[in-house]
C-alpha positions in Angstrom: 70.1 80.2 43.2 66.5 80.3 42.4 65.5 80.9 46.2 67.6 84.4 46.0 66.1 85.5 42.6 62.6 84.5 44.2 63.4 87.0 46.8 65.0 89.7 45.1 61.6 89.6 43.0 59.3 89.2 46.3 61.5 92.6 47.6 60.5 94.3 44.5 57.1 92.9 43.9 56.7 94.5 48.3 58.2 97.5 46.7 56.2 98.1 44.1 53.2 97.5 46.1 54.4 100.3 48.7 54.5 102.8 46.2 51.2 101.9 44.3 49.4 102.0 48.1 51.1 105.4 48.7 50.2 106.9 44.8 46.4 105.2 45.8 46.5 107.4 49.3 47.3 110.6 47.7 44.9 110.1 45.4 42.0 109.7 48.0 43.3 112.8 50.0 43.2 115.2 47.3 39.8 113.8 46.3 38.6 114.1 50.1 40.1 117.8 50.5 38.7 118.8 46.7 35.3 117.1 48.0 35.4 119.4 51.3 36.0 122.4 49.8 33.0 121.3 47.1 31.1 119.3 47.4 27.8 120.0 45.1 29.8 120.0 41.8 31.5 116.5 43.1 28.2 115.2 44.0 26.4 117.0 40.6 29.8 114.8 38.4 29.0 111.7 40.6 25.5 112.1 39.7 25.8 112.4 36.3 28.6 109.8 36.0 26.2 107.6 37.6 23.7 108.8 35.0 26.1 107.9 32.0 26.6 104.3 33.4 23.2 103.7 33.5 22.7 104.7 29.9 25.8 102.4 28.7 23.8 99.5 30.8 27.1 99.1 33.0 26.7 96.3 35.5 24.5 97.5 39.0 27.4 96.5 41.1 29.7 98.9 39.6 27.3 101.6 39.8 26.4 100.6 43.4 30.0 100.8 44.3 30.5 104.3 42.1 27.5 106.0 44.8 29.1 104.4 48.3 32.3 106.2 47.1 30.6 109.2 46.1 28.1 109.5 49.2 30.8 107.9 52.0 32.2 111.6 52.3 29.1 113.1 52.0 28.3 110.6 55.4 31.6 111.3 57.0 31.0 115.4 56.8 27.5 114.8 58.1 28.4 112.8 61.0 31.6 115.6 61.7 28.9 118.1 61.8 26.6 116.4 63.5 29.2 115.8 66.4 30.1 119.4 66.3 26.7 120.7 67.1 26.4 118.0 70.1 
C-alpha cells in the first residue's frame, strides 16, 4: 500500500516538475526574443539592477551570476554575427 502511494506521488512530483521546466523555457524564450529585438534597454535594466544590488551589499556571487545571464545573450548575438560575416 505505501509502495503505490509512493508512486502515485513520485508521478506527480515528475509531473509537476515537467510543467515547472516547460513555464521556466517559456520564460527564457520570451526573454531571449525581447533581448533581440532590444537589447540596450535590457542591458541599461541589467546594469542598473546590478547597480541596485551592489548598493543593498547583496552577496558577489549573486551579482556575478545576475551579469553571466545578462551578457550570455549579448555573447551568443556576437558570436551569430560574427559567423555571419565569415
Amino acid at each position: 500500500m505505501n509502495y503505490l502511494r509512493a508512486l502515485r506521488a513520485r508521478r506527480r512530483a515528475l509531473q509537476e516538475c515537467e510543467r515547472a521546466r516547460r513555464e521556466l523555457h517559456g520564460s527564457v524564450e520570451d526573454l531571449v526574443a525581447s533581448y533581440e529585438a532590444r537589447p540596450l534597454p535590457i542591458l541599461a535594466g541589467a546594469a542598473g539592477i546590478g547597480f541596485v544590488f551592489a548598493q543593498m551589499r547583496v552577496g558577489s556571487g549573486l551579482v556575478r551570476t545576475g551579469v553571466r545571464m545578462a551578457t550570455g545573450p549579448a555573447w551568443g548575438l556576437l558570436r551569430q554575427f560574427v559567423d555571419r560575416l565569415g
